[in-house]
C-alpha positions, 0 to 999 in steps of 0.5 A, a space after each residue: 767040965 773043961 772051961 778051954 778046948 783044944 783047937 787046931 789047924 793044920 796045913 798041906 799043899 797038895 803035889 796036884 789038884 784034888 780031882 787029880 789021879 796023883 791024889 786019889 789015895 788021899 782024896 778017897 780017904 778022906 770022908 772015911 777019916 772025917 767020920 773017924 775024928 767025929 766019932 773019937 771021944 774028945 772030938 768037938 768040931 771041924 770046920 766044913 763046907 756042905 760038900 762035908 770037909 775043908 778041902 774046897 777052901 782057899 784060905 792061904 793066896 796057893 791054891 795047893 793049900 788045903 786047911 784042917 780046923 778043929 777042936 778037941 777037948 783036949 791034946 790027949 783027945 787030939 794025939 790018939 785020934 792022929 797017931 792011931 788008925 786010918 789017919 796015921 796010915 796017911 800021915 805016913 804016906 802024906 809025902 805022896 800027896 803033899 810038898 813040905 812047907 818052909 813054914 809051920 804046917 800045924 798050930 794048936 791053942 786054947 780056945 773058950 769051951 763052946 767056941 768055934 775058931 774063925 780061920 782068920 784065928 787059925 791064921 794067926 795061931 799059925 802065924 805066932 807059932 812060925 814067929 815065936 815057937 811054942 807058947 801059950 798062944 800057938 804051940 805044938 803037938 809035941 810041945 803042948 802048953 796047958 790049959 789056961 787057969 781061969 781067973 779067981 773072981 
């Protein structure tokens, strides 16, 4: 059993509000996209409101800016869900629904197996991957880091 999962945020800004028709074809995909994640092996956890996704939010002071926070066993588990299906149809037409950020719109880490990332977490996880690149402490998906060994006792 894995002692670290994968844990991983990601930012859009969104080009209108969610309820606007400019959104439409990615705000009614997105319960369909949610029930595929949760059934890919590898998946844990995502973070959601009762309404069933993140959407609602408002972490960062744009209100344009939505937030994805979930966690994976690991970055093989992440990469098949993302570049297959439904989710890489809209990573290929996210330029019709989101403006690209001057900052670092994704962020993975290590986080204990059974821990559930705070979005204050993800933050920072956003915040060191934009100040120092990937590390051991945020990385990306294309530069993954490998999982912290745990100390001998």
């Amino acid at each position: 059993m894995p002692h670290y999962h994968l844990a991983q945020i990601n930012i859009a800004r969104a080009k209108a509000p969610l309820d606007s028709p400019v959104m439409h074809g990615f705000t009614s995909r997105i319960e369909a996209v949610n029930a595929l994640a949760e059934s890919r092996e590898g998946f844990i956890w995502r973070l959601q409101t009762e309404a069933g996704d993140a959407t609602s939010l408002r972490v960062f002071p744009d209100p344009h800016i939505i937030v994805n926070l979930s966690v994976w066993r690991d970055v093989e588990s992440l990469k098949a869900f993302v570049f297959s299906g439904e989710h890489l149809q809209l990573l290929q037409n996210k330029k019709a629904w989101f403006d690209k950020l001057a900052t670092p719109s994704l962020a993975l880490w290590w986080v204990p197996a059974g821990h559930q990332p705070s979005l204050e977490e993800a933050q920072q996880a956003l915040q060191d991957i934009a100040e120092f690149g990937s590390s051991p402490r945020a990385f990306s998906i294309a530069q993954p880091m490998p999982q912290p060994q745990l100390n001998p006792a």
